[in-house]
Each structure stands twice: as C-alpha cells, then as structure tokens.
Residue, then its C-alpha position, 0 to 999 in steps of 0.5 A: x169175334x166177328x167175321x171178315x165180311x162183318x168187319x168189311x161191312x161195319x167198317x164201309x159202315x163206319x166210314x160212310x157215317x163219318x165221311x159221307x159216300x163220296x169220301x169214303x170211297x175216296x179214303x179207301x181208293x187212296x189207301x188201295x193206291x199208295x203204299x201203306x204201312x199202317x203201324x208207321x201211320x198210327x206211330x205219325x198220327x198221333x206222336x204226343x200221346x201214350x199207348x195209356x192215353x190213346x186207350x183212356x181217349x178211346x174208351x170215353x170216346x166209346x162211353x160217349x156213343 
C-alpha cells in the first residue's frame, strides 16, 4: 500500500498524462467546487455495465499498459 502523498501524486500524475496540465487543473478545481458524491458518480457513468464487467474491462485495460 502506498501512502497518501504517493496516491496525491500518482494520481495529479495520472490526470496530467490523460488530460494535459490545463485540464487537469480544471477537472480537479470542479471536483473541489461542486458537491460531489462519488458512489452516485460511478453508479451514472456507466449503468449498463456489471461490477463483473467493469472489472474484466479494467484489468485487460491494465494488461494493455
């Protein structure tokens, strides 16, 4: 497991690599500013797929990096 500080970090990592600064300084500014339910978020995002699914996707997602 790794630490608050190097979860902080990959993930300002993670979103700079997929968005660019500017965006991802915006994602995180929006995020801050709204209220934010994350479970409601993840429910939103993709409601077609199982828990099952989701996970298979994710780890070929993770074979393919």
């Amino acid at each position: 497991m790794i630490t608050d500080t190097e979860l902080k970090l990959k993930g300002m990592e993670a979103l700079i690599v997929a968005l660019g600064k500017v965006q991802a300084e915006r994602f995180i500014s929006l995020v801050i500013r709204e209220p934010f339910d994350y479970t409601r978020w993840q429910r939103q995002l993709w409601p077609d797929k199982s828990v099952e699914e989701l996970s298979q996707l994710a780890m070929r997602n993770r074979q393919q990096q």
